[in-house]
C-alpha positions as CSV (number, residue, x, y, z in Angstrom):
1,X,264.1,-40.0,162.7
2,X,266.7,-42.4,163.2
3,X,266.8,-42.9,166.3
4,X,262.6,-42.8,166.8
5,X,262.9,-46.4,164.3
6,X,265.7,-47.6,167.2
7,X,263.5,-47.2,170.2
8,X,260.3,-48.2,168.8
9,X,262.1,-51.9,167.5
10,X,263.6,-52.0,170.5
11,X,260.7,-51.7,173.1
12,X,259.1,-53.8,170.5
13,X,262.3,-56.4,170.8
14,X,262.2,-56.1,174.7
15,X,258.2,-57.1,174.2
16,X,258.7,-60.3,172.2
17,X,261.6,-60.8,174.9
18,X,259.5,-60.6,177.7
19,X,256.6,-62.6,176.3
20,X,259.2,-65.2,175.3
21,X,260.7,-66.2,178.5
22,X,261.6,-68.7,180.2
23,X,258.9,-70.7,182.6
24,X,260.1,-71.6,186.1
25,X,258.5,-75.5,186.6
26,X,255.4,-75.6,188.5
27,X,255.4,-72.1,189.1
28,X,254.9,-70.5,185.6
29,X,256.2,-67.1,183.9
30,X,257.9,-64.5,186.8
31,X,256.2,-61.4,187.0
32,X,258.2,-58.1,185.7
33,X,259.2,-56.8,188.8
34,X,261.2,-60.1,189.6
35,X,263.1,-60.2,186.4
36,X,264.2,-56.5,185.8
37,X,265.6,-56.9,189.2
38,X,267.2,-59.4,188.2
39,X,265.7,-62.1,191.1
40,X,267.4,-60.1,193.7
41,X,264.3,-59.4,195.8
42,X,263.7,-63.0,196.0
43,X,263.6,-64.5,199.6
44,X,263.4,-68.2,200.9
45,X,262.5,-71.2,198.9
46,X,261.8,-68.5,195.9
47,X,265.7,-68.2,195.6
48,X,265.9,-70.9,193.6
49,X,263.8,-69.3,191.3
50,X,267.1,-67.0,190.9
51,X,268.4,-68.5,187.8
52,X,265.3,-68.4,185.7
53,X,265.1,-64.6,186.5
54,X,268.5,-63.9,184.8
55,X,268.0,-65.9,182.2
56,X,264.3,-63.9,181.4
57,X,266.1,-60.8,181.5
58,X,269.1,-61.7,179.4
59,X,265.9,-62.8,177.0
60,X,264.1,-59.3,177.5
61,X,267.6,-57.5,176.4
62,X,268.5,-59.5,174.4
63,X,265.4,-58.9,172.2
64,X,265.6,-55.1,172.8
65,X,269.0,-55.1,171.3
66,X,267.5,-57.1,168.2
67,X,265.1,-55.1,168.0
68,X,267.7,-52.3,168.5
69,X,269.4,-53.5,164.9
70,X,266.0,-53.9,163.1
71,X,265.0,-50.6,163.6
72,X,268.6,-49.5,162.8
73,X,268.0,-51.5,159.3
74,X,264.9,-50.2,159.0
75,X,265.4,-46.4,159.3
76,X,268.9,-47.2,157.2
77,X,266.5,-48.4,154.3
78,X,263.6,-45.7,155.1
79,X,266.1,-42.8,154.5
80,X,267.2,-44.7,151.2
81,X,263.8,-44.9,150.0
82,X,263.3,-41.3,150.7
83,X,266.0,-40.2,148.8
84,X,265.5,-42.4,145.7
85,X,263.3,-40.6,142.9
86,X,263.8,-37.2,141.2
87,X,265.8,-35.7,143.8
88,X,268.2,-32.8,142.2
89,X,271.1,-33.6,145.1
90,X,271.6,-37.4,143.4
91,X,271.5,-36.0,140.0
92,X,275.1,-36.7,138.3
93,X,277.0,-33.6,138.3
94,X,279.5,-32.4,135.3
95,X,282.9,-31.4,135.7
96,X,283.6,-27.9,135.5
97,X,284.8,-26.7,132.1
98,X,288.7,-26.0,131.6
């Protein structure tokens, strides 16, 4: 279950990454093909959009490894709240007699 909260924040991080890049000036947003390669498939005058297609991916992973943590957090505290209650394993236990 764990690790189903991890990928789900993080895709949902990556998202809010990639909707939250950065602009290149009079050109607008890069598409996704551009930044997961990193600008590397950029040719001529488009080279110099190079640097803005780093910096959108370093956005895109950096909010998939926020996201990453959050969902960490978040199935931390769901398997906290799923144990609390009447549940006979947190009961106290007594120490055998002598």
């Amino acid at each position: 279950m764990r690790s189903l909260f991890i990928a789900i924040f993080a895709m949902l991080g990556g998202g809010v990454g990639y909707l939250l890049r950065p602009a290149v000036p009079l050109i607008g947003q890069l598409p996704f093909n551009v930044i997961i390669a990193d600008g590397k498939n950029l040719h001529g005058l488009e080279r110099l959009a190079r640097p803005y297609a780093q910096q959108s991916l370093e956005c895109v992973i950096a909010g998939a490894l926020v996201g990453g943590v959050l969902g960490l957090i978040t199935s931390y505290l769901y398997n906290l709240r799923q144990t609390d209650g009447t549940d006979d394993d947190r009961r106290p236990r007594t120490p055998p007699g002598p």
